[in-house]
C-alpha atoms as one frame of an Amber mdcrd trajectory, in Angstrom:
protein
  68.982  30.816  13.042  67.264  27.579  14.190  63.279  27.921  15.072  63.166
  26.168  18.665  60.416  23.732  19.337  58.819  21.955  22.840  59.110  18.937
  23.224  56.529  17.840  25.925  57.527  21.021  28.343  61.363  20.423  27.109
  62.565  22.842  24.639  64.757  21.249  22.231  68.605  22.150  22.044  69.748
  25.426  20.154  70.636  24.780  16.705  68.381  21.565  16.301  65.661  21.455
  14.403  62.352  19.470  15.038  59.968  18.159  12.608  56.744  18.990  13.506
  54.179  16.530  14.510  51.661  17.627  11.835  54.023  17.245   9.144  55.037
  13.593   9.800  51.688  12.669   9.716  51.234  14.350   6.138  54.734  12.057
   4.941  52.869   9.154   6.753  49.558   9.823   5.195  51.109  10.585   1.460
  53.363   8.072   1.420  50.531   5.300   2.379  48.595   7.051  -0.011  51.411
   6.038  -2.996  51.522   3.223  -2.241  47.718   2.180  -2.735  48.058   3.937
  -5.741  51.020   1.966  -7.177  49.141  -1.112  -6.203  46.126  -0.606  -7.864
  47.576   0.771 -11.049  49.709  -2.859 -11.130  45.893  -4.321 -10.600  44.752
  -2.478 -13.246  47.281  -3.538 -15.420  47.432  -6.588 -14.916  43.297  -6.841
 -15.788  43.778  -5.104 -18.764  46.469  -7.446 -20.201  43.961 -10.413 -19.208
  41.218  -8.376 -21.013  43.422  -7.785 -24.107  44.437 -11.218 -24.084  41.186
 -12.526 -23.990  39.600 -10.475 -26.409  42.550 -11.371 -28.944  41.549 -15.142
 -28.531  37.560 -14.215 -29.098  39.040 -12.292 -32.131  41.134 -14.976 -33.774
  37.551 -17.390 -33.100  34.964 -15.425 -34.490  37.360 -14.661 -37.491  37.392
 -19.004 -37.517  33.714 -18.828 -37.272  33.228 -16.820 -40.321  35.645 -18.147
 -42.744  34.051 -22.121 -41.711  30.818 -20.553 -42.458  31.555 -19.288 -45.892
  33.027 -22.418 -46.803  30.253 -24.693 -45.927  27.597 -22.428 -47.983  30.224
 -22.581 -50.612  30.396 -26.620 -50.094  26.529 -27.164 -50.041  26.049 -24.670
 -53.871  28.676 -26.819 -54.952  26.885 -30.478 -53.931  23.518 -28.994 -55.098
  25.005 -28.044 -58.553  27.100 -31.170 -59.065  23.370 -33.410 -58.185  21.764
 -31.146 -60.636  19.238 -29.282 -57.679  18.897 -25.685 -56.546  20.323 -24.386
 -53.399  17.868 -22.512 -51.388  19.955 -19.772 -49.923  19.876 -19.368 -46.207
  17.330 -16.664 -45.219  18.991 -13.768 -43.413  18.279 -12.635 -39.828  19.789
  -9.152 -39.919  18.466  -6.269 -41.674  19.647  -2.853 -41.688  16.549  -0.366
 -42.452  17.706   3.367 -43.698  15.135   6.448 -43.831  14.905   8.660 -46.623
  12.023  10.576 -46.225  11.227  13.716 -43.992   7.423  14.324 -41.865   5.763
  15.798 -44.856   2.497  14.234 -45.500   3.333  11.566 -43.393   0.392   9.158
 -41.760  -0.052   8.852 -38.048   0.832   4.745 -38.281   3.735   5.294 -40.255
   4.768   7.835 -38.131   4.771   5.852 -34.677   6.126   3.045 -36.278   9.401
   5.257 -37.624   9.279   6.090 -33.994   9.728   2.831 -32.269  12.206   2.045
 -34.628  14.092   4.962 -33.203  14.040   6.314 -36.804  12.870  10.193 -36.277
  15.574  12.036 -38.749  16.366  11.944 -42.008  19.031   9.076 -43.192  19.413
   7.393 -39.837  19.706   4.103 -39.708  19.279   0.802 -37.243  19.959  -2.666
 -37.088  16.712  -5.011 -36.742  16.268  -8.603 -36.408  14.267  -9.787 -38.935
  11.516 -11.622 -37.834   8.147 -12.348 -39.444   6.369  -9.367 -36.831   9.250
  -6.928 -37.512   8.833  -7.364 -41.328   5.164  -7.001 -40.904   5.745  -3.724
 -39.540   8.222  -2.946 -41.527   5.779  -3.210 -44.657   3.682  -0.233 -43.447
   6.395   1.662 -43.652   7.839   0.695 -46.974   7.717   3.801 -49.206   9.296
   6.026 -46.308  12.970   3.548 -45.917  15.389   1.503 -47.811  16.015  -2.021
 -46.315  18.250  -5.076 -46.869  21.143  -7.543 -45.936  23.939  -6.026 -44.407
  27.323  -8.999 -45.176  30.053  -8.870 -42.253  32.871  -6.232 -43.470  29.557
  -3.698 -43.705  28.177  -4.491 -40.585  31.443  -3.537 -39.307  32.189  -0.865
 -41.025  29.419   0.731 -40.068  29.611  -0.085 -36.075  33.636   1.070 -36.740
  32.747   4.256 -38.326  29.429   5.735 -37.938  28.349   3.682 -34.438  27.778
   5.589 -31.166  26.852   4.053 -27.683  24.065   5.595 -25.732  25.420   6.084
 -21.997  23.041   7.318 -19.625  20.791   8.872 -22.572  23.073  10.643 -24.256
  24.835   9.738 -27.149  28.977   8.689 -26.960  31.631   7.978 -28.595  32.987
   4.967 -28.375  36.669   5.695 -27.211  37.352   2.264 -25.220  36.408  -1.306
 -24.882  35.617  -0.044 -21.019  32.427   1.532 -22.070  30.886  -1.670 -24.051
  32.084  -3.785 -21.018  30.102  -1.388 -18.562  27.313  -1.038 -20.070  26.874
  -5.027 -21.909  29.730  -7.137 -19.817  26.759  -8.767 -18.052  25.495 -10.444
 -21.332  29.240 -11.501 -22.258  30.156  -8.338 -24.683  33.083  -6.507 -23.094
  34.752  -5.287 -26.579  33.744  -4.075 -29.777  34.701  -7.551 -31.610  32.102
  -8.859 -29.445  29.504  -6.079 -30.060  30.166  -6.817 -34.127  29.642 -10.603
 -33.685  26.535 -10.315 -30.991  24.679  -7.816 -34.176  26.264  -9.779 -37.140
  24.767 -12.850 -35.781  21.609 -11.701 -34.028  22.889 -13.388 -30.584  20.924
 -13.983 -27.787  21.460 -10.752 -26.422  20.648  -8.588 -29.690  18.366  -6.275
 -28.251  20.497  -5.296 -25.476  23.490  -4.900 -28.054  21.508  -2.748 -30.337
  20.025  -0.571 -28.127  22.877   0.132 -26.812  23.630   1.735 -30.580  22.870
   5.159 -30.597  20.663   5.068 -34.372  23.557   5.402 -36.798  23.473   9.166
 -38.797  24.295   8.709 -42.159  25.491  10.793 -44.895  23.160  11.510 -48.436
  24.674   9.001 -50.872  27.341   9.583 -53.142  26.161   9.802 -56.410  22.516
  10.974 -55.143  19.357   8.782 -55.018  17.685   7.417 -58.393  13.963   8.721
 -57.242  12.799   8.470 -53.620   8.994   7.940 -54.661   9.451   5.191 -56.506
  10.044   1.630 -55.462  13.551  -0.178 -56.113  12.148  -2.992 -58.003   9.229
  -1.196 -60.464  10.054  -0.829 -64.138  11.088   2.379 -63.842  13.182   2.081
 -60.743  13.564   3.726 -57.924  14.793   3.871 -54.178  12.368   2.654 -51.262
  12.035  -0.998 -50.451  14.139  -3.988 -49.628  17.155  -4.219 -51.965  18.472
  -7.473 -50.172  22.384  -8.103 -50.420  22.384  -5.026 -52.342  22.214  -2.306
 -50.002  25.758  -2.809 -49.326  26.812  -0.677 -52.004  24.431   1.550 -51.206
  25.649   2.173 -47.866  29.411   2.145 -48.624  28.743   5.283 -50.571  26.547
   6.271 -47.491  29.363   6.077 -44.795
C-alpha cells in the first residue's frame, strides 16, 4: 500500500507516491557534487598531460646537453694532442663524500663537522658542492670518509635507487614527480629528471635540491673494504680519502 504524504495541508491522492522534500535535495546536492568532481578530475588531467609533456621535452634537452658536452671535452684532448700540449682536465664541482667509520675515538671537530654534513651513521652518503671552504672542511675529516667524482649514470643511479626526499622531517619515498614539484617547483624542479640535472650540474638551486635528499644509506661494499685506516693513495693502500673518478666503482658495488 502507498505511504500518503501532505502536501501544504493537501494530502496527496491514494495510490501516489511523493518524493520527499529532503530527499530531492540529497539528488540535487549529489548530483552537483559529481559533477565538480568530473570537472576537476578532467583539470587534473589535463595538467598532468602538460606536466608529462613538458618534462619529456626537459628530458630529451638535458640528454642534448650531455652528449654536446662529452663531445667538446673529447674535441679539445683531441686539438691539444694533435698541437703536441696537455689538456688540463676540467675540475669537477660535485663530490659525493661516503662514511666509513663509526664514533669510536672520534674528536669533537671531526665529529661536528660529520654532523653538518648530515653524516651521523655508518656508510651514508651526501652530495656536496665542491668548493675551496667545503674541501677545507672536508680535509679535517679525511681519515673518517671516502670522497670523489661521481660521472652522470652514477649520480643517477644513486638518486634512482638509494635517494629519499625529506617531507616535513621525515624521510619519503619518492613515489611521484608530485612530491619533488611540491616541495622544489618554486626553484624550477618539478620531476626527478630535473632533480638529477639540478645535482649533476651543481645548479643554482643545489642546496635546496640536496637538502631536500634525505642522506643516501648505503650498503657495505661488495667485495669488502681493502683497510679502513689506511689512506687510498699510501704504498700500502687503503680506503679513506679522495679517490676522484674512481669512486664510481666503488659505489656501484655499494648500491
Amino acid at each position: 500500500m502507498a505511504s500518503r504524504y501532505l502536501i501544504g495541508d493537501i494530502a496527496a491522492p491514494k495510490g501516489v507516491s511523493v518524493v520527499p522534500e529532503n530527499l530531492k535535495k540529497k539528488i540535487a546536492r549529489n548530483g552537483a557534487l559529481l559533477k565538480a568532481k568530473v570537472a576537476a578530475l578532467k583539470e587534473t588531467s589535463a595538467k598532468a598531460k602538460v606536466s608529462r609533456t613538458d618534462m619529456k621535452k626537459r628530458s630529451i634537452a638535458y640528454a642534448k646537453e650531455y652528449k654536446k658536452a662529452d663531445k667538446q671535452l673529447v674535441s679539445l684532448r683531441r686539438q691539444a694532442k694533435q698541437a703536441g700540449n696537455f689538456f688540463r682536465e676540467p675540475e669537477a664541482k660535485l663530490l659525493f663524500v661516503i662514511r666509513i667509520t663509526g664514533i669510536n675515538k672520534l674528536a669533537p671537530k671531526p665529529r661536528k663537522i660529520l654532523k653538518l654534513l648530515r653524516l651521523d651513521q655508518l656508510h651514508k652518503g651526501v652530495f656536496v658542492k665542491a668548493t675551496k671552504p667545503m674541501l677545507n672542511m672536508l680535509k679535517c675529516i679525511m681519515p673518517y670518509v671516502i670522497m670523489g667524482y661521481p660521472n652522470l649514470k652514477t649520480t643517477k643511479d644513486m638518486i634512482l635507487k638509494r635517494g629519499f626526499a625529506k617531507v616535513n622531517k621525515q624521510r619519503a619515498v619518492i613515489t611521484d614527480n608530485s612530491i619533488i614539484e611540491e616541495q622544489l617547483g618554486k626553484y624550477g624542479i618539478q620531476g626527478m629528471d630535473d632533480l638529477i640535472h639540478e645535482i649533476y650540474t651543481v645548479g643554482p638551486a643545489f642546496k635546496q635540491a640536496q637538502n631536500f635528499l634525505w642522506p643516501m644509506k648505503l650498503s657495505s661494499p661488495n667485495g669488502g673494504y681493502v683497510l679502513k685506516k689506511h689512506g687510498y693513495h699510501e704504498p700500502k693502500g687503503g680506503d679513506w680519502g679522495n679517490r676522484e673518478e674512481l669512486i664510481n666503482s666503488l659505489l656501484r658495488r655499494m648500491m
